[in-house]
py3Dmol code that shows the C-alpha trace and the ligand (Angstrom):
import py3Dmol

protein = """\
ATOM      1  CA  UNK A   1       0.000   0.000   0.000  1.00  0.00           C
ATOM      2  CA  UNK A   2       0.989   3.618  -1.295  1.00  0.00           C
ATOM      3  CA  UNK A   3      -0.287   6.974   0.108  1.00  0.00           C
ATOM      4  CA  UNK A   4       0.749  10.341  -1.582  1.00  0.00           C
ATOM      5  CA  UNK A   5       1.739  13.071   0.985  1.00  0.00           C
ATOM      6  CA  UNK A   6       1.216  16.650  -0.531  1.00  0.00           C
ATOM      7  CA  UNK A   7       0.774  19.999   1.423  1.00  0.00           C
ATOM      8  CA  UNK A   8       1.198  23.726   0.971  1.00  0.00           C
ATOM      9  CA  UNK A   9      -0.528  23.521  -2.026  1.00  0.00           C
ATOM     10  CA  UNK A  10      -1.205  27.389  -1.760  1.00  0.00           C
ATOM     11  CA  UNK A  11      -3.028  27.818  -5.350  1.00  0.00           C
ATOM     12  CA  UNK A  12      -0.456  26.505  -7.311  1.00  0.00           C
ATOM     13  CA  UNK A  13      -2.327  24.885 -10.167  1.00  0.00           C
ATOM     14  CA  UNK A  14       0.782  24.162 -11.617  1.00  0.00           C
ATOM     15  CA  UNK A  15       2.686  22.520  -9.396  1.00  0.00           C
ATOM     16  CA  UNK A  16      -0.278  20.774  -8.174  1.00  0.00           C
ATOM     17  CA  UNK A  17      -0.731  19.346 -12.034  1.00  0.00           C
ATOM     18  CA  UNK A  18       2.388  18.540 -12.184  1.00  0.00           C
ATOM     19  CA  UNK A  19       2.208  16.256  -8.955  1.00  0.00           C
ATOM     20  CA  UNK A  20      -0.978  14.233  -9.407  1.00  0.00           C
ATOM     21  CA  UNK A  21       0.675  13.894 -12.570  1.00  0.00           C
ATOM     22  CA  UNK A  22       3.760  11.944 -10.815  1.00  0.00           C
ATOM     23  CA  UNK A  23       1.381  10.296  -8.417  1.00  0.00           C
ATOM     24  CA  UNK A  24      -0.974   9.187 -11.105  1.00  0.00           C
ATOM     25  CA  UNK A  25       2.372   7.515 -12.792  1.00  0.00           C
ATOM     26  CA  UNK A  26       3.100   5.420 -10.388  1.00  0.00           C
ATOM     27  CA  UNK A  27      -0.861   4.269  -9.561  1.00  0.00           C
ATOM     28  CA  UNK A  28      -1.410   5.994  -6.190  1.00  0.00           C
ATOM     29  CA  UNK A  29      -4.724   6.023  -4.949  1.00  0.00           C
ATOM     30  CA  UNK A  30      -4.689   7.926  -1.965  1.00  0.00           C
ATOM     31  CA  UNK A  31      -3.800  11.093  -1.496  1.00  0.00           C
ATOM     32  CA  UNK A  32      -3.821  12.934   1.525  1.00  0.00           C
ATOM     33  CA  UNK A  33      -3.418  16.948   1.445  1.00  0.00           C
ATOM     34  CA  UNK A  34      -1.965  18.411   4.645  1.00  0.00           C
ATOM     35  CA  UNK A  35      -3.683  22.110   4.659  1.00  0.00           C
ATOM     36  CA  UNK A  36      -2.750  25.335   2.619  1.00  0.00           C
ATOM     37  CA  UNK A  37      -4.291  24.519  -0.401  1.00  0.00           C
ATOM     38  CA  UNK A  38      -5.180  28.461  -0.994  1.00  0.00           C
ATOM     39  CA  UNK A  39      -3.142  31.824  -0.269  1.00  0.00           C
ATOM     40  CA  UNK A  40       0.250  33.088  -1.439  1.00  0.00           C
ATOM     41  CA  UNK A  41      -0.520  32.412  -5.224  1.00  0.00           C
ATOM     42  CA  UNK A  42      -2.739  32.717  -8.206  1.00  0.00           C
ATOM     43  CA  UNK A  43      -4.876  29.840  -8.490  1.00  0.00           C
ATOM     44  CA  UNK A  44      -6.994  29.179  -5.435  1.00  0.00           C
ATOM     45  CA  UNK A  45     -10.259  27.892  -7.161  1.00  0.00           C
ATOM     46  CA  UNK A  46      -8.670  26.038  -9.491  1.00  0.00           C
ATOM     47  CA  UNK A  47      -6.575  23.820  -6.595  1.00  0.00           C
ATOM     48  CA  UNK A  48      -9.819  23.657  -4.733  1.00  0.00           C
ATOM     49  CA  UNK A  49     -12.146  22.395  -7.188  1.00  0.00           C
ATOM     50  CA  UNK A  50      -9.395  19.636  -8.158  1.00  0.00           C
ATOM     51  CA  UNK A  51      -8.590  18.365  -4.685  1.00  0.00           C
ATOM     52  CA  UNK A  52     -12.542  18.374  -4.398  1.00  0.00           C
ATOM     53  CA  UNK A  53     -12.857  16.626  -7.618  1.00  0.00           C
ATOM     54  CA  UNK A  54      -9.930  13.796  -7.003  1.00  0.00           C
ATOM     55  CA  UNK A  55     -11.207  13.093  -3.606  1.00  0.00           C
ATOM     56  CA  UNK A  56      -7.902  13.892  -1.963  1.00  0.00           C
ATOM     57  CA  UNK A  57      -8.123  13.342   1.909  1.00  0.00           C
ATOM     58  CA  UNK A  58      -7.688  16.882   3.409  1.00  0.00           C
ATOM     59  CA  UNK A  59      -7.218  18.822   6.178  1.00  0.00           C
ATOM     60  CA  UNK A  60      -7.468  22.946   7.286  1.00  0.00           C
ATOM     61  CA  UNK A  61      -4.291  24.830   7.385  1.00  0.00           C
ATOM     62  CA  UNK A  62      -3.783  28.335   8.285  1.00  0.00           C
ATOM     63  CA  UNK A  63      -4.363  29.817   5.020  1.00  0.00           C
ATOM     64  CA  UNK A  64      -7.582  28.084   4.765  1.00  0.00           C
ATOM     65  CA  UNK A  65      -8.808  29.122   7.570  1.00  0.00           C
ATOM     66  CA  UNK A  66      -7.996  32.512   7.304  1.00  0.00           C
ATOM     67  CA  UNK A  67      -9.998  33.077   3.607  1.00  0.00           C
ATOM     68  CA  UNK A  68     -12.948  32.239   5.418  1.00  0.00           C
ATOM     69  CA  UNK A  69     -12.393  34.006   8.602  1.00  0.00           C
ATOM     70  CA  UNK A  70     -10.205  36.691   7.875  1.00  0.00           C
ATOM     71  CA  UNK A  71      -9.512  37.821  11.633  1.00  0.00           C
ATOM     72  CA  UNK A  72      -7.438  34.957  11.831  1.00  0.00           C
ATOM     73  CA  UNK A  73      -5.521  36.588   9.078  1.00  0.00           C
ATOM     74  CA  UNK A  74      -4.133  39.373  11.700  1.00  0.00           C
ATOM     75  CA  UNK A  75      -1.191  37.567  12.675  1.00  0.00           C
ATOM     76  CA  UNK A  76       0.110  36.810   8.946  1.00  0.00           C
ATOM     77  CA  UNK A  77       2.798  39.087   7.584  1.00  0.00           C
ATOM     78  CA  UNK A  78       1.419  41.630   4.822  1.00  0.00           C
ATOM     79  CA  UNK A  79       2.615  39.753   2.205  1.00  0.00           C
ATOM     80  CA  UNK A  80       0.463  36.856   2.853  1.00  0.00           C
ATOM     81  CA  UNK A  81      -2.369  38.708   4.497  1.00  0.00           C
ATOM     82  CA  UNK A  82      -2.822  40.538   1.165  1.00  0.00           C
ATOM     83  CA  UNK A  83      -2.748  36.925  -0.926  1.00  0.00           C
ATOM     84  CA  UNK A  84      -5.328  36.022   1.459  1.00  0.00           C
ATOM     85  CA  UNK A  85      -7.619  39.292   0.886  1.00  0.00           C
ATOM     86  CA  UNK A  86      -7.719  38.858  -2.617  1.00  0.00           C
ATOM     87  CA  UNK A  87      -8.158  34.517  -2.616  1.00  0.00           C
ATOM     88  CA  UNK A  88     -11.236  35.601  -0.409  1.00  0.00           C
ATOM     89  CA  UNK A  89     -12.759  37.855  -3.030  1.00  0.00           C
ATOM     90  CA  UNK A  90     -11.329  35.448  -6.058  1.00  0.00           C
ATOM     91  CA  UNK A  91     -13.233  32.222  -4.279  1.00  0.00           C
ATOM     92  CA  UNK A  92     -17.172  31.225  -4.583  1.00  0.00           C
ATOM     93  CA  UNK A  93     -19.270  30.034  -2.188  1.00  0.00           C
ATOM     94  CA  UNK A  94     -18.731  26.159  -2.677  1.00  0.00           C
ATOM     95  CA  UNK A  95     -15.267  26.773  -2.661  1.00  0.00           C
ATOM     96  CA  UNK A  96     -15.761  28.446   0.531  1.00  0.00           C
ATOM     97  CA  UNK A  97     -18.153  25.790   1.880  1.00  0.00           C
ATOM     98  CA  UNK A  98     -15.395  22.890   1.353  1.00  0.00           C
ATOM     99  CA  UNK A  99     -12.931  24.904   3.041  1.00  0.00           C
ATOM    100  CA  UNK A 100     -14.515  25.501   5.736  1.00  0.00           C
ATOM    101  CA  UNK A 101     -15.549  22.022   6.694  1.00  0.00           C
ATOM    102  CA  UNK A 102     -12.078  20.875   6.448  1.00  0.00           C
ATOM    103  CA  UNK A 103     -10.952  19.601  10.260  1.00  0.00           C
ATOM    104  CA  UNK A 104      -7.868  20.480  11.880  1.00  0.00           C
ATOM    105  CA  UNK A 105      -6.748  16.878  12.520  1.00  0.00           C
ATOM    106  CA  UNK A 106      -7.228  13.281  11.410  1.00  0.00           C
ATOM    107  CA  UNK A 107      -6.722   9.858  11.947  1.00  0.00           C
ATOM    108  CA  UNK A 108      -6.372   7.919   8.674  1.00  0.00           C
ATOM    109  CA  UNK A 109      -6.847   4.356   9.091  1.00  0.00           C
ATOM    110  CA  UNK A 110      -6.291   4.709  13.064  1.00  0.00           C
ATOM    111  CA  UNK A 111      -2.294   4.582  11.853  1.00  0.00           C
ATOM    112  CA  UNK A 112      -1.665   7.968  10.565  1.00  0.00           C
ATOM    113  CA  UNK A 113      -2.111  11.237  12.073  1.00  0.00           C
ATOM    114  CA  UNK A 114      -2.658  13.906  10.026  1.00  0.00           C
ATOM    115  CA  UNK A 115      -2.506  17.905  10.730  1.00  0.00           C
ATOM    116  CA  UNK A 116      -1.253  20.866   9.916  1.00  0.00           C
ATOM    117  CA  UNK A 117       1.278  22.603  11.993  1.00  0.00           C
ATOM    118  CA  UNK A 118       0.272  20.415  15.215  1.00  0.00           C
ATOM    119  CA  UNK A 119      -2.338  18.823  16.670  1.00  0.00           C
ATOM    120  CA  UNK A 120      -5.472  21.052  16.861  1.00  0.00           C
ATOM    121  CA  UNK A 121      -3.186  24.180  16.053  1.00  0.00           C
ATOM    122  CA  UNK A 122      -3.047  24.896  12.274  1.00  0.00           C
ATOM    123  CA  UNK A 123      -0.540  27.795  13.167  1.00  0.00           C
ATOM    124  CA  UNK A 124       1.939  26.160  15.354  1.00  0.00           C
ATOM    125  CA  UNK A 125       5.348  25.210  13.575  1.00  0.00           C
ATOM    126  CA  UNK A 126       7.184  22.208  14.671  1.00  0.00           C
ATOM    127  CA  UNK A 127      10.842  23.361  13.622  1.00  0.00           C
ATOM    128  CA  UNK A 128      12.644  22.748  16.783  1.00  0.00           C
ATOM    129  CA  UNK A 129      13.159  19.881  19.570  1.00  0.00           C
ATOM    130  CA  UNK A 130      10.671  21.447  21.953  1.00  0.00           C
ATOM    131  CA  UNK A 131       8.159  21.631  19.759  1.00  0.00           C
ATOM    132  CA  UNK A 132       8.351  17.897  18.362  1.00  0.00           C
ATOM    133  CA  UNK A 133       8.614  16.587  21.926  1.00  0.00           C
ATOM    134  CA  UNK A 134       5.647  18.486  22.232  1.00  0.00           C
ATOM    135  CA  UNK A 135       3.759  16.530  19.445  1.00  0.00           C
ATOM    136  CA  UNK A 136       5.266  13.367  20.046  1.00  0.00           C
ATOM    137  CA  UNK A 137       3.777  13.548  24.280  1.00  0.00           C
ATOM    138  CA  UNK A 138       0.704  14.460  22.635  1.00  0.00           C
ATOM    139  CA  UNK A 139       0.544  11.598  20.691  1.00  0.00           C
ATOM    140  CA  UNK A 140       1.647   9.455  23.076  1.00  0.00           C
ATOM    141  CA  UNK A 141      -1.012  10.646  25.187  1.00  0.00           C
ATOM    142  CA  UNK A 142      -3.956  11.178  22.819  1.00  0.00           C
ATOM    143  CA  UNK A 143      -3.302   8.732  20.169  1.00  0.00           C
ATOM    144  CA  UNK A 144      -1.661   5.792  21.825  1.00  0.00           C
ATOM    145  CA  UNK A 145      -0.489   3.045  19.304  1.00  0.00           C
ATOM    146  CA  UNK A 146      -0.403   5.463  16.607  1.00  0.00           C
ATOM    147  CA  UNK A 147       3.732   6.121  15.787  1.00  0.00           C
ATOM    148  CA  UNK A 148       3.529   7.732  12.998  1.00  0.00           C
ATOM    149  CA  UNK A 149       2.379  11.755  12.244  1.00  0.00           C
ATOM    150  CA  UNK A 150       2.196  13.698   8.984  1.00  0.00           C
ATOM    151  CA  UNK A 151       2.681  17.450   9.123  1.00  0.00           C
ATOM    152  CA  UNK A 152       3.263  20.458   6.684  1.00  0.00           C
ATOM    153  CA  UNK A 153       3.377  24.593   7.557  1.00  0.00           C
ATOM    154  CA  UNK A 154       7.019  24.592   7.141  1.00  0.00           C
ATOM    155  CA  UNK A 155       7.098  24.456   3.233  1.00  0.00           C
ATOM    156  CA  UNK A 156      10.187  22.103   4.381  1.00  0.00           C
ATOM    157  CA  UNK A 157      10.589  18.376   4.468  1.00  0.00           C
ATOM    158  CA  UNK A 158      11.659  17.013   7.567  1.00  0.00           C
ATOM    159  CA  UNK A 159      11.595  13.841   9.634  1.00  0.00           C
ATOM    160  CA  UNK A 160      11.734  14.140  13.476  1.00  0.00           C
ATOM    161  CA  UNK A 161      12.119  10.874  15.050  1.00  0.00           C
ATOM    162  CA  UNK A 162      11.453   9.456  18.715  1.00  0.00           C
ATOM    163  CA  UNK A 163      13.676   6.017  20.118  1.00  0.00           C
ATOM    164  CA  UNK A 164      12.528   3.195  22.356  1.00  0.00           C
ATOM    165  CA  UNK A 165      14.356   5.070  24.942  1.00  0.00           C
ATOM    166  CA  UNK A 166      12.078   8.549  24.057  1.00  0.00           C
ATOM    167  CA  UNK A 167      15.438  10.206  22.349  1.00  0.00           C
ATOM    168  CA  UNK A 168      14.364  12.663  20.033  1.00  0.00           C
ATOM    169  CA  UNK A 169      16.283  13.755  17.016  1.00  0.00           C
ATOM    170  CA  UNK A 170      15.918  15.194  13.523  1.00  0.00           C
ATOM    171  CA  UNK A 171      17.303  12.992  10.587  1.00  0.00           C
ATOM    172  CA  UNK A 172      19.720  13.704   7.920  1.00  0.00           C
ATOM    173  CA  UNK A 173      17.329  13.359   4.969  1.00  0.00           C
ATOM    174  CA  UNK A 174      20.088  14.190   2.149  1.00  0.00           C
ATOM    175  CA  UNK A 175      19.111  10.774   0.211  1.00  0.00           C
ATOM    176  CA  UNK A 176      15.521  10.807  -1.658  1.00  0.00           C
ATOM    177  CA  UNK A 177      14.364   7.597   0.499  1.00  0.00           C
ATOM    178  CA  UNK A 178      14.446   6.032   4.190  1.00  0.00           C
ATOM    179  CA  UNK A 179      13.137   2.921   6.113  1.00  0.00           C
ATOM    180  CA  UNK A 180      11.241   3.344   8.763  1.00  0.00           C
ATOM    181  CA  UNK A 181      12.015   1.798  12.240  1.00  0.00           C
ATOM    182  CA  UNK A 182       9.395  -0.145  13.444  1.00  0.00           C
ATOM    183  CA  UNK A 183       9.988   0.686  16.795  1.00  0.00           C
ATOM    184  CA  UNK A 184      10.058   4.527  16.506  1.00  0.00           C
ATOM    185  CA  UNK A 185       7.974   7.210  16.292  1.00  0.00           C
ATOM    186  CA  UNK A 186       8.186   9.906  13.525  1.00  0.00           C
ATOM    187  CA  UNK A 187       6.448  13.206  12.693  1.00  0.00           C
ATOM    188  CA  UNK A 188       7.340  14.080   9.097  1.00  0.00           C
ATOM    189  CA  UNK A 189       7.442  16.888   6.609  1.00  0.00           C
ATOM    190  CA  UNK A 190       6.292  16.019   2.674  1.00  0.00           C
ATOM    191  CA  UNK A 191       7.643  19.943   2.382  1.00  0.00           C
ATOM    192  CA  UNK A 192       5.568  22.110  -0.377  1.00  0.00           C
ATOM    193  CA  UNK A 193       4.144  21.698  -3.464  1.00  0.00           C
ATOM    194  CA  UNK A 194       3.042  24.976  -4.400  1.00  0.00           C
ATOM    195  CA  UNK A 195       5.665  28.070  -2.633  1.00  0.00           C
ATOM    196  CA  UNK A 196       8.919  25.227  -1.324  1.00  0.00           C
ATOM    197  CA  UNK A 197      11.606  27.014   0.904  1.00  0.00           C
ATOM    198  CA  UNK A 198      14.284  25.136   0.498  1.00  0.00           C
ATOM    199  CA  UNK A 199      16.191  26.949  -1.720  1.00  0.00           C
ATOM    200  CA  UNK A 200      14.644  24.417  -4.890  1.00  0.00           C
ATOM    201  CA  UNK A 201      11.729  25.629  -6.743  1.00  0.00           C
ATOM    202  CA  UNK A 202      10.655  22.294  -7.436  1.00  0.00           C
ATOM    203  CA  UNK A 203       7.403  20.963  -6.131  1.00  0.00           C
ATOM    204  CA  UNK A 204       8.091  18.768  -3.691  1.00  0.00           C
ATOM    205  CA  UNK A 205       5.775  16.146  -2.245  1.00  0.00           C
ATOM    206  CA  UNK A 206       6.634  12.359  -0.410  1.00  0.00           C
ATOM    207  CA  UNK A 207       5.095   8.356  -0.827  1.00  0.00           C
ATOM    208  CA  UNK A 208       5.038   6.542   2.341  1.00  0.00           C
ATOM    209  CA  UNK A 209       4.929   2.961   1.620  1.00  0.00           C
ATOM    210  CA  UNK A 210       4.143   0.463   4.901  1.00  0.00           C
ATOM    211  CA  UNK A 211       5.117  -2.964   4.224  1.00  0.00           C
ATOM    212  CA  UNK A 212       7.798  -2.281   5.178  1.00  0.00           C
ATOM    213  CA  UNK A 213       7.567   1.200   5.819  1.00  0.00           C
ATOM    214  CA  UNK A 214       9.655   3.709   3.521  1.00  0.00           C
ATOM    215  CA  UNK A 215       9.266   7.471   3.032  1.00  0.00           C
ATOM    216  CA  UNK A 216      10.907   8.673  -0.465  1.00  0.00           C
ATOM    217  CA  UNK A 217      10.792  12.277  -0.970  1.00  0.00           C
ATOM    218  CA  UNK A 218      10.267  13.535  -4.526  1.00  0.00           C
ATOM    219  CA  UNK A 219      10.828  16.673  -6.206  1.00  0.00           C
ATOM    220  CA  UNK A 220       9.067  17.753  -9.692  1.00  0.00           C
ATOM    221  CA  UNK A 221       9.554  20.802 -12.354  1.00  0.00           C
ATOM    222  CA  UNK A 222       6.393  22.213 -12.999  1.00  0.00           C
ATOM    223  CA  UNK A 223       5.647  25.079 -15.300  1.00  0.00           C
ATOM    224  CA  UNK A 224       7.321  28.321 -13.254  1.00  0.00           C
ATOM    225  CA  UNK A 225       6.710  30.579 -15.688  1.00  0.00           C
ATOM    226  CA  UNK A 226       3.013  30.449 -15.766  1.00  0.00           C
ATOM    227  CA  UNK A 227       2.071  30.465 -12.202  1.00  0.00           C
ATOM    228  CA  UNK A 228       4.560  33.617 -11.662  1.00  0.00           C
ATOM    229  CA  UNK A 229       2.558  35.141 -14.776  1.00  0.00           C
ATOM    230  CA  UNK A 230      -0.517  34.925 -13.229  1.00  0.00           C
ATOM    231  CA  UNK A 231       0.125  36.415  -9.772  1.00  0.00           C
ATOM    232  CA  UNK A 232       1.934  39.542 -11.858  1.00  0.00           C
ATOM    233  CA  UNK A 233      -1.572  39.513 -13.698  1.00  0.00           C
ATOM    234  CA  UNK A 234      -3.577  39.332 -10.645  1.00  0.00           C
ATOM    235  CA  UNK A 235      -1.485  41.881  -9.047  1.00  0.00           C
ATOM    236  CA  UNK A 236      -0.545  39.889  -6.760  1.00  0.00           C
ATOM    237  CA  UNK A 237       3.128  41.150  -4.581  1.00  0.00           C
ATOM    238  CA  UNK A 238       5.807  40.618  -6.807  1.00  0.00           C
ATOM    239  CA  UNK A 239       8.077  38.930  -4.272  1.00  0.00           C
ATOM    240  CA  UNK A 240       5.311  36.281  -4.223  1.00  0.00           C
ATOM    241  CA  UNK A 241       6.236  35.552  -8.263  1.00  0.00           C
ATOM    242  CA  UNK A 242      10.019  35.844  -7.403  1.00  0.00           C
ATOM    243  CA  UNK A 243      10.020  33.780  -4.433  1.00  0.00           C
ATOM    244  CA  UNK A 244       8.882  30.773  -6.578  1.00  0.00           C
ATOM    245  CA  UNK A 245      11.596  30.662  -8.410  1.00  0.00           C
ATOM    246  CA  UNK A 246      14.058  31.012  -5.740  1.00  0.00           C
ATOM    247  CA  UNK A 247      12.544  28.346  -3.637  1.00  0.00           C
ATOM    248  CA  UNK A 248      12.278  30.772  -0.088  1.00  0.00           C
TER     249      UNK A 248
END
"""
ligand_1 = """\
1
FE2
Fe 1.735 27.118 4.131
"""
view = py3Dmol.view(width=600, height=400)
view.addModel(protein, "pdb")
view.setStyle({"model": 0}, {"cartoon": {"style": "trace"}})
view.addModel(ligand_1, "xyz")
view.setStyle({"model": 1}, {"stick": {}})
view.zoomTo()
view.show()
């Protein structure tokens, strides 16, 4: 069994073709979509009405939640506070309607946990020790028997892991593919698909396979040129068309 990992989406219609594309090559069925599927870019109705169309198992990130309730918005720097303004305005109802029902955290197959930037918290990061020790005593506590997480809001792939012996660590994740310990615990990163920031403006996404259990990160050329067109057309910031391109 194969499950896709995309998230950060963040209405890029051309990444996110470019993706299902890949996933679609090698037969993947489901496809689970970790938040931000609207804000920063050009094509927010367009990535909605797909991941609503292909059934792809999804959850509310911060972006989402803000283009429907825009006082959670106040916290976001202008930049993306004025992608979300305008996604609210460029979105209809239905599109509204599907985002709005999205929930902040899953259980897929009562194996995977699924959620944004942590549990119940759409806008909390998990980019340092504290905060995956955090997530991992939650899990522990909440979700016993479940070892393995799935989290985005970095627009960075990462793996934290947690030993027998309740060591936590972040892996080296220089090589495209890893096996799992069986075990361990692990909260991990697919990165972005539509605005990465790790200096490679590739869309990046990961398969998780279980038997046995191997993450391989992937990374895909989409058609740059065209989603930076369309935010310069939609007036979009600039640096938002820019940024693409320099992966940051
Ligand atoms: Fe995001």
């Amino acid at each position: 069994m194969k499950i896709a990992i995309v998230s950060d989406i963040h209405s890029n219609i051309e990444a996110l073709t470019a993706v299902l594309k890949g996933i679609d090559e090698e037969g993947i069925s489901t496809i689970v979509n970790l938040g931000d599927l609207v804000g920063y870019n050009a094509s927010p109705a367009e990535c909605v009405e797909l991941v609503r169309q292909r059934h792809i198992v999804s959850i509310l990130g911060n972006h989402d939640r803000a283009v429907t309730r825009i006082e959670f918005a106040e916290g976001f720097n202008i930049l993306a506070y004025q992608a979300v303004v305008w996604s609210a305005k460029t979105l209809g109802p239905e599109h509204k309607e599907f985002l709005e029902k999205l929930q902040h955290t899953r259980l897929l197959w009562n194996r995977y946990l699924l959620f944004h930037g942590a549990p119940g918290n759409p806008d909390a990061y998990i980019s340092y020790l504290f905060q995956a020790r955090k997530v991992f005593n939650y899990m522990r506590k909440k979700t016993p028997g479940v070892r393995i997480a799935f989290f985005g809001h970095t627009h960075k792939c990462a793996v934290w892991e947690r030993d027998v012996r309740g060591k936590i660590s972040k892996l080296d994740i220089q090589g495209d593919s890893f096996h799992l310990d069986p075990e361990h615990m692990y909260l991990i990163n697919p990165g972005s698909v539509g605005q990465p920031r790790q200096h490679n403006w590739k869309a990046s996404y990961l398969v998780f396979s279980n038997e046995p259990e191997i993450v391989r990160f992937k990374s895909l050329a989409y058609d740059l040129h065209t989603a930076q067109d369309k935010i310069r057309r939609a007036k979009l910031p600039e640096f938002l068309a820019e940024r693409l391109g320099a992966g940051m």
